[in-house]
matplotlib code that plots the C-alpha trace (Angstrom):
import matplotlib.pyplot as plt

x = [91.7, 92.9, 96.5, 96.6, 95.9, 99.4, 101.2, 100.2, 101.4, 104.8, 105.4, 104.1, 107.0, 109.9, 108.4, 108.4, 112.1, 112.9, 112.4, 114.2, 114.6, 111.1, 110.5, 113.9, 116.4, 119.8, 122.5, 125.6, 128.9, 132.2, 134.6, 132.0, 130.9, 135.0, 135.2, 132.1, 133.7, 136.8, 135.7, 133.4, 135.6, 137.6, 134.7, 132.6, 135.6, 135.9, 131.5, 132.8, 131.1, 133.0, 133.3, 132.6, 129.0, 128.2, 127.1, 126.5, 124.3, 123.7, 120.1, 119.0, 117.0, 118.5, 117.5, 120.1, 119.5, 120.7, 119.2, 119.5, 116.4, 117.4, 119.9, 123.5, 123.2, 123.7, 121.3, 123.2, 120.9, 122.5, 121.7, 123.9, 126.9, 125.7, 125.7, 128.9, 132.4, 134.3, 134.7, 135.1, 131.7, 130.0, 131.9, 130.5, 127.1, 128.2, 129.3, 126.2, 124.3, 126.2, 125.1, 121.6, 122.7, 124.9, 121.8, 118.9, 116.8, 114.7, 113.8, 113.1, 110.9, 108.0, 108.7, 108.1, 105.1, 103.6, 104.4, 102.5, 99.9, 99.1, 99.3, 96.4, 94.1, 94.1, 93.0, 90.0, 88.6, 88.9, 87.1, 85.1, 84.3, 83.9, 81.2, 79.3, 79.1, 78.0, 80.6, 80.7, 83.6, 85.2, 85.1, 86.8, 89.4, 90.7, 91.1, 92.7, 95.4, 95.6, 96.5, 99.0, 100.7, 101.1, 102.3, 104.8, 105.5, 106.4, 108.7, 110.8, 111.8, 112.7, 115.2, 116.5, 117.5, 118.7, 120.8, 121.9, 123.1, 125.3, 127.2, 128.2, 129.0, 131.6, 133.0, 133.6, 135.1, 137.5, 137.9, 139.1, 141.4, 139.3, 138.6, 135.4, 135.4, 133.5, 130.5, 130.1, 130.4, 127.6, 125.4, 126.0, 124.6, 121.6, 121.1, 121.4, 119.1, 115.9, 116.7, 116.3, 113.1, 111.7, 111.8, 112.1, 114.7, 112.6, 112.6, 108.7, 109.7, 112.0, 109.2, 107.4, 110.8, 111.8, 115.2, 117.0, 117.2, 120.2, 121.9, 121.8, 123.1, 126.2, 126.7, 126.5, 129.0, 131.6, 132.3, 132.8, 134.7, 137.2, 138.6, 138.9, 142.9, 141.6, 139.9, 143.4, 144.0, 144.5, 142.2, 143.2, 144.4, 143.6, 140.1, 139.2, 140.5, 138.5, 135.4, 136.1, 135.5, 132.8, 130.8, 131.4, 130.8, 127.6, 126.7, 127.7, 125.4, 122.2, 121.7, 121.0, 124.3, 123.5, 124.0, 127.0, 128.7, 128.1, 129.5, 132.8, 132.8, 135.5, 138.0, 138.6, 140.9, 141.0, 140.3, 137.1, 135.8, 136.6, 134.8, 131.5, 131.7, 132.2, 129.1, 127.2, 128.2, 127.6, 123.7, 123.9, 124.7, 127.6, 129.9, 133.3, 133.4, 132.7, 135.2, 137.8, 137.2, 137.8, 141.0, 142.2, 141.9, 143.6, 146.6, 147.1, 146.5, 146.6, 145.7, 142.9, 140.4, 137.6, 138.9, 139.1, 135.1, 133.8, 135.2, 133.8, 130.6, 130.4, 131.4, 128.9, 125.9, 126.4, 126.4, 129.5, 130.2, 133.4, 135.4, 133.9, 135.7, 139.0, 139.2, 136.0, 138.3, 141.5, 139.3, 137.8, 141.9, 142.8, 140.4, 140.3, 136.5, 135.2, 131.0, 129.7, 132.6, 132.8, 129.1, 129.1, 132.0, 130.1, 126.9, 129.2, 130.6, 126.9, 125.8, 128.4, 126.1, 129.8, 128.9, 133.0, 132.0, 129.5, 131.8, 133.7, 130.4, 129.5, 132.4, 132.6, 129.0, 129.5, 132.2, 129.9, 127.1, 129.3, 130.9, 127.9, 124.7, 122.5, 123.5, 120.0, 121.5, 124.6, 121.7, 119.6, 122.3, 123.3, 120.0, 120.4, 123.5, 122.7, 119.3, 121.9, 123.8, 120.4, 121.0, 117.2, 117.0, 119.5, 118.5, 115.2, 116.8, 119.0, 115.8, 114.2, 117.5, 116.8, 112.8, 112.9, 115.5, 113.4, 110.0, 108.3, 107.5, 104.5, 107.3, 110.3, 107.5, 106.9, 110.3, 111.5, 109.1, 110.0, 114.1, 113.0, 111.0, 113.9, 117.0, 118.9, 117.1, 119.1, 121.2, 122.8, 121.0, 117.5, 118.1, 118.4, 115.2, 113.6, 114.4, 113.7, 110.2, 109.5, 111.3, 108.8, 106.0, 106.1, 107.0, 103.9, 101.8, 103.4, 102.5, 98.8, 98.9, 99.9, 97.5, 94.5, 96.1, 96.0, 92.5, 91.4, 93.1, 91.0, 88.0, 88.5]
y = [84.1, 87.2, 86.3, 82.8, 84.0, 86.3, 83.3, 81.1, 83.6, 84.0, 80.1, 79.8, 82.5, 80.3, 77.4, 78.6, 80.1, 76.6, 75.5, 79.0, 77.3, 77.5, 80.8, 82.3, 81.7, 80.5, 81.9, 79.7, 80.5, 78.9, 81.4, 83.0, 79.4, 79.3, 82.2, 81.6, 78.7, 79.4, 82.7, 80.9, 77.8, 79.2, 80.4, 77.1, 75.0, 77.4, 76.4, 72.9, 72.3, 70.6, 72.7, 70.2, 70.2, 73.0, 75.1, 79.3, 79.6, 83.0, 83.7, 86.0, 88.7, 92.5, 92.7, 93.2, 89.9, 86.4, 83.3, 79.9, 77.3, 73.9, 71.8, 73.5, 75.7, 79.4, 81.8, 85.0, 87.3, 89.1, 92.3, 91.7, 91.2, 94.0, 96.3, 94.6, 96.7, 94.4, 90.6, 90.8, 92.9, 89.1, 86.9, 88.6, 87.7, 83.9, 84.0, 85.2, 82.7, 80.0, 80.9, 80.2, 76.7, 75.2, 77.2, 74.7, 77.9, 76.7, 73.8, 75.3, 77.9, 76.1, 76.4, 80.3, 79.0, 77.0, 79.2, 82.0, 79.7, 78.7, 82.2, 83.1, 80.0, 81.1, 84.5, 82.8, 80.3, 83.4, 85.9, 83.2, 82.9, 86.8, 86.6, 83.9, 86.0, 88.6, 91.2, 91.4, 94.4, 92.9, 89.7, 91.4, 93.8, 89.8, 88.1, 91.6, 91.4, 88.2, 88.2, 91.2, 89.2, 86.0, 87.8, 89.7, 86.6, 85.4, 88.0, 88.4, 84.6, 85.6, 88.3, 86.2, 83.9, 86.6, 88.0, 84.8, 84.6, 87.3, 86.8, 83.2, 85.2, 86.9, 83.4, 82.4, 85.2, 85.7, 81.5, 82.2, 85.4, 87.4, 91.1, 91.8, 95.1, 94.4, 93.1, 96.4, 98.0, 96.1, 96.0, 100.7, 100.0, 97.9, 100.6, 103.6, 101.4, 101.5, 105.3, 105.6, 103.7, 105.4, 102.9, 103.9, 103.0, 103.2, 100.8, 100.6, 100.1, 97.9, 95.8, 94.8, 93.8, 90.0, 91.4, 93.2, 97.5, 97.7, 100.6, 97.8, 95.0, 97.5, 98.8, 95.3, 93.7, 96.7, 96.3, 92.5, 93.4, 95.9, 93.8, 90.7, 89.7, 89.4, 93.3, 94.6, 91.7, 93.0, 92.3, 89.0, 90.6, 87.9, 87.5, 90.8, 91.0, 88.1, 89.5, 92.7, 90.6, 88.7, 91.8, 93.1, 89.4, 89.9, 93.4, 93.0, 89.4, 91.0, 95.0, 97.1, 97.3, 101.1, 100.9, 98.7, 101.2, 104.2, 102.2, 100.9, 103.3, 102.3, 104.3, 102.0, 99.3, 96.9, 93.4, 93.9, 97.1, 94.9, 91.2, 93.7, 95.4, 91.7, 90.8, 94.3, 93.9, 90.1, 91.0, 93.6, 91.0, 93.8, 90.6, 91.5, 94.2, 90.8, 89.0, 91.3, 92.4, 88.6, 88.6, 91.7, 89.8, 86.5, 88.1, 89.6, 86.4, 83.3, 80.2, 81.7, 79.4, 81.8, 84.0, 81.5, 80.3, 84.2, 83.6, 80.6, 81.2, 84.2, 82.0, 79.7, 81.9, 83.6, 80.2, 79.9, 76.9, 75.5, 78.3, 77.9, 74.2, 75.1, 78.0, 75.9, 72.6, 74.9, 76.1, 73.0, 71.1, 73.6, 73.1, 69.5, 69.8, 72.1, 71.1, 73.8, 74.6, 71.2, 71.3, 74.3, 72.5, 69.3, 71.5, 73.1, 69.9, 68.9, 72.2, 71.2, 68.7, 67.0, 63.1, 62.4, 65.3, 63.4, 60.5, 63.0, 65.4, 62.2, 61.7, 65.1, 65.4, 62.1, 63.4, 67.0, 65.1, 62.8, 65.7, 67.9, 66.0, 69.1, 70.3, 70.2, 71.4, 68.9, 66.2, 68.0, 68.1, 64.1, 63.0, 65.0, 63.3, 59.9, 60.4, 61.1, 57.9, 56.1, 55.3, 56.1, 54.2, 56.4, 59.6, 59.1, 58.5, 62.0, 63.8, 62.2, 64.0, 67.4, 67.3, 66.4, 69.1, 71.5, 70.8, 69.5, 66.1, 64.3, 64.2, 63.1, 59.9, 59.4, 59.5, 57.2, 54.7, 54.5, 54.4, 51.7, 49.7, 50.0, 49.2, 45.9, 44.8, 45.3, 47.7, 51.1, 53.1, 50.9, 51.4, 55.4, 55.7, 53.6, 56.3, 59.2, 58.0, 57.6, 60.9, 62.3, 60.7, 62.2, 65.6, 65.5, 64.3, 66.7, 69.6, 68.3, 68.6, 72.1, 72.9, 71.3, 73.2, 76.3, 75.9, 74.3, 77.8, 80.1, 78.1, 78.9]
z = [129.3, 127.5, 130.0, 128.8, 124.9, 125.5, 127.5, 124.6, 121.9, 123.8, 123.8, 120.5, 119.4, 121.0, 119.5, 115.8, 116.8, 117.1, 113.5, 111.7, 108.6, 108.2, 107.9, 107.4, 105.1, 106.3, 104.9, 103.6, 102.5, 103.6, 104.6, 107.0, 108.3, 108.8, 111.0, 112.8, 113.9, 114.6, 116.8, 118.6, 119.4, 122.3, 124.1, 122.9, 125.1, 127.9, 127.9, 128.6, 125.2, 121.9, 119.2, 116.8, 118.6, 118.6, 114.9, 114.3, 112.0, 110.4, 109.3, 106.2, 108.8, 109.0, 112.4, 114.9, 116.8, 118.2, 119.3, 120.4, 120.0, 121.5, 120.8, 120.6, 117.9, 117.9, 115.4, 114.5, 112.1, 108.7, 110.4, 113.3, 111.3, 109.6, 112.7, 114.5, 114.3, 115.2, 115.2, 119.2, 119.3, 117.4, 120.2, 122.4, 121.5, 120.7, 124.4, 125.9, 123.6, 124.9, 128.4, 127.4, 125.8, 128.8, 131.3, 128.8, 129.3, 125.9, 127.9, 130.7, 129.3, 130.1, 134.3, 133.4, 131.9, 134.3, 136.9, 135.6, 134.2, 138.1, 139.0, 136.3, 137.3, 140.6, 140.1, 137.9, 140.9, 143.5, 140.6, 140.1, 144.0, 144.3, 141.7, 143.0, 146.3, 144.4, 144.0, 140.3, 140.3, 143.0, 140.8, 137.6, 139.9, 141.6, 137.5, 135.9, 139.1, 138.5, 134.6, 135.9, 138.1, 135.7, 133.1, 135.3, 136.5, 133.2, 132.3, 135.6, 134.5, 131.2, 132.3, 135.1, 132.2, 130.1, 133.0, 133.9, 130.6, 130.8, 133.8, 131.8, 128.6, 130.7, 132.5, 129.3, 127.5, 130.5, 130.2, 127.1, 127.5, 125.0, 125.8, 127.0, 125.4, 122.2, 124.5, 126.3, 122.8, 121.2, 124.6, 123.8, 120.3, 121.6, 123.9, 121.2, 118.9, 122.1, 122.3, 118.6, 118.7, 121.9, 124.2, 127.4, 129.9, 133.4, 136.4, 135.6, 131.9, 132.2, 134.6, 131.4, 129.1, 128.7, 128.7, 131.3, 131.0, 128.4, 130.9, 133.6, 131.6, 130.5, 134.3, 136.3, 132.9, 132.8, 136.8, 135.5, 132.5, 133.8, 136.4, 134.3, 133.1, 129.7, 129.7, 127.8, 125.9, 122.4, 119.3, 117.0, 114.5, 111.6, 113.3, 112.7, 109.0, 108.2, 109.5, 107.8, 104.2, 106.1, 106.5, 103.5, 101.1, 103.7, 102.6, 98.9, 98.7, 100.7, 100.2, 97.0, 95.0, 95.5, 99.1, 98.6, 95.9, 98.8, 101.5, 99.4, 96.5, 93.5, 95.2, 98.2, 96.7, 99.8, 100.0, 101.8, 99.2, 96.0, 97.3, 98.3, 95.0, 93.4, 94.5, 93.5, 89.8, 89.9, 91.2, 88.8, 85.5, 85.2, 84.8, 83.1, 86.1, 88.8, 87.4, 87.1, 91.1, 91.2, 88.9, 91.1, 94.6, 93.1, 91.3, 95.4, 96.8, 94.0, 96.6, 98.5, 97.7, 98.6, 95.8, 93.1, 94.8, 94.1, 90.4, 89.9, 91.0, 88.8, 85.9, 86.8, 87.2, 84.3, 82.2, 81.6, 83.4, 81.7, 82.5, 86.5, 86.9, 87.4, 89.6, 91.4, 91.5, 92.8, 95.3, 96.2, 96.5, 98.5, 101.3, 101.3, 99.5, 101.7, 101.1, 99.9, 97.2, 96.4, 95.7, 93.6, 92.0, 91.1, 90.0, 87.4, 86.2, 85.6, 84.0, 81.6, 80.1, 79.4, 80.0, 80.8, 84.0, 85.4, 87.5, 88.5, 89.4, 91.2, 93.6, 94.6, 95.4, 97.3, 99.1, 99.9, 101.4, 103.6, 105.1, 105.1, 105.6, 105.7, 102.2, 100.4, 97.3, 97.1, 97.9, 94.6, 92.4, 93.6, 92.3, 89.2, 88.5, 89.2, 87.0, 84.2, 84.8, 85.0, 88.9, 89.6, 92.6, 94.5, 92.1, 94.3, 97.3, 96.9, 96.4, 99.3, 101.3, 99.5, 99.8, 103.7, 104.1, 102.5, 104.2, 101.6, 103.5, 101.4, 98.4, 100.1, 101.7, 98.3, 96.8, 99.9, 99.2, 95.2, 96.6, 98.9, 96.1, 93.6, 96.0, 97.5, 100.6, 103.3, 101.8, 103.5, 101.1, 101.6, 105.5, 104.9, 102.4, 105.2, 107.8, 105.5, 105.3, 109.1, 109.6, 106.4, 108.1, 111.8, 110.6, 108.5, 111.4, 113.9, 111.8, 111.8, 115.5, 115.3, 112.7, 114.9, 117.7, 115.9, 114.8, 118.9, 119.7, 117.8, 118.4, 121.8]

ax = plt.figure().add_subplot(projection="3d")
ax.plot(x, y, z, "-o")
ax.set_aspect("equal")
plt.show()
């Protein structure tokens, strides 16, 4: 049973990967949601995927990690970003995460499963047997072998998938005429980060890893990679200048301003040095020295509208909303309302407390969520502007959006229902706070059947 506890545990583990959002915070910003997607979309096409599909996702986590759980979606942690060089080094990843998508291999995760399961019951009816007979040792010595073999069972099928992964990241970096020479680089930093940690690098070690040996994934990829058309294609150049202020946006929003100060110290004057720094002071409430980072990077470059974003949202967090509308609203014309700016754009029309903002706070928050569903802070700032206005119907109905977003299920049934009560029969809107409310209600009852699993499991 102790074999089936450890099976359990491992399918429990891709299970919870499957909901992130639960227990990790995604990150959201929209010039890295930008390049994400525009990296990725070359190798998402040569997957024989559409890119409009298929979402990257970066999670708040500083390991060095990547994941997909079901559906076509593409995890990438903070910490990856962190450790990546190059922009080529994070496709690369995206490519051999795409393998797992087009292979299903969450799906199929449960064959591995099964399989070992069967191996594991079979040892218990022939233990079982043995000890009947009367060979008590003999009995125990069949069931350990047994629980070896499952398990071993189980985690040849997890590297097969993660090998078979591999060989597609290739196909579809060499699809797509992209270098394979930033996933060889990234596969040596893996493999420096087991040595660091002591983990060994043995045929006999390597027997109990879900993933392939690191040296063996680098050996079997570079006699793929160096005979591929695309191995001397040269870097993207604008690619790998956006990701440079990616990473450091990244590193200026998440580490200690110390670390950030070390790393781009006030004598780098580059775009990437002065948006981390931005950040630093901004966490710091050191906000003249924010905004004139900000002032810096837009006198170099007056209509990028992530420039005139990082302004306003310094304005804005520092209650000085105003002053955030109009760099917020150039930002927000100049890419077409882009969600999340236009979201941050209609929160600081609201924070205003200006009644002649609040039609305008409403169509641009109207325009975030239809363009961005899963926004739960456009759908929270909605209902806060249509509580204003004394809409209460659909104020209830925008919180019903946020609270199911954010898991809190028992209060987006209730604030359905009231949305329901309050609006035309038949409506679009009654329709939606109908579904919200069925969606509220089987999420709560599917987390009771995990909790009475849970409890069935320790019982056991």
């Amino acid at each position: 049973m102790r074999l089936l506890t450890h099976l359990l545990a491992l399918l429990a583990l891709s299970l919870f990967a499957a909901q992130p959002a639960a227990a990790q915070s995604i990150l959201r910003d929209a010039e890295t949601e930008a390049f994400l997607r525009d990296i990725s979309a070359p190798l998402v096409e040569a997957a024989g995927l559409e890119p409009e599909n298929v979402d990257v996702v970066l999670v708040n986590d500083p390991s060095i990690n990547a994941f997909v759980a079901g559906g076509q979606v593409v995890y990438i942690h903070s910490g990856l970003i962190d450790a990546a060089d190059t922009a080529n080094e994070v496709q690369g990843v995206i490519a051999h995460e795409l393998g797992h998508v087009t292979g299903g291999h969450v799906i199929r995760i449960g064959e591995g499963y099964q399989a070992a399961s069967r191996i594991s019951i079979l040892s218990m009816l022939a233990g079982i047997g043995a000890a009947l007979a009367g060979g008590g040792e003999a009995a125990m010595g069949i069931m350990a072998a047994g629980q070896q073999a499952a398990m071993n069972k189980f985690l040849s099928f997890s590297r097969t998938q993660e090998a078979s992964a591999d060989a597609a990241g290739a196909q579809y970096l060499s699809d797509a005429g992209i270098t394979g020479k930033g996933s060889l680089a990234f596969f040596g930093k893996l493999l420096g980060e087991e040595f660091r940690r002591g983990i060994r690098q043995d045929d006999e070690a390597g027997f109990y890893r879900t993933h392939p040996l690191s040296g063996d994934r680098i050996a079997k990829l570079r006699e793929t990679y160096v005979v591929d058309p695309a191995w001397d294609t040269p870097l993207n150049e604008d690619w790998e200048a956006r990701f440079a202020r990616v990473k450091a946006k990244l590193q200026g929003y998440t580490a200690k301003p110390e670390a950030t100060f070390r790393d781009y110290p006030e004598s780098d004057t580059s775009t990437p040095a002065l948006l981390a720094r931005a950040y630093a002071y901004h966490k710091e409430a050191r906000i003249e020295r924010a905004l004139d980072a900000a002032d810096t990077l837009i006198a170099r470059s007056p209509t990028d509208p992530y420039f005139l974003e990082l302004k306003g949202q310094v304005l804005l967090e520092s209650g000085r909303a105003d002053e955030a509308i109009v760099p917020l609203r150039q930002a927000s014309d100049l890419t077409l309302s882009e969600p999340l700016i236009a979201s941050m754009l209609g929160h600081a029309l609201i924070a205003t407390e200006d009644e002649t903002h609040y039609e305008e706070a409403e169509q641009v928050l109207r325009a975030a969520v239809g363009r961005d569903r899963y926004n739960p802070f456009a759908w929270y700032q909605l209902g806060v502007v249509y509580a204003a206005r004394g809409d209460m119907a659909r104020a209830r109905l925008a919180s019903a959006e946020q609270q199911v977003m954010s898991r809190q299920y028992p209060l987006a049934l209730r604030s359905a229902q009231a949305a329901e009560a309050q609006l035309p029969y038949g409506s679009p809107d009654w329709l939606r706070a109908q579904d919200i409310a069925m969606e509220a209600r089987a999420l709560m009852e599917q987390l009771c059947d995990m909790k009475r699993a849970r409890c069935d499991g320790r019982r056991r």
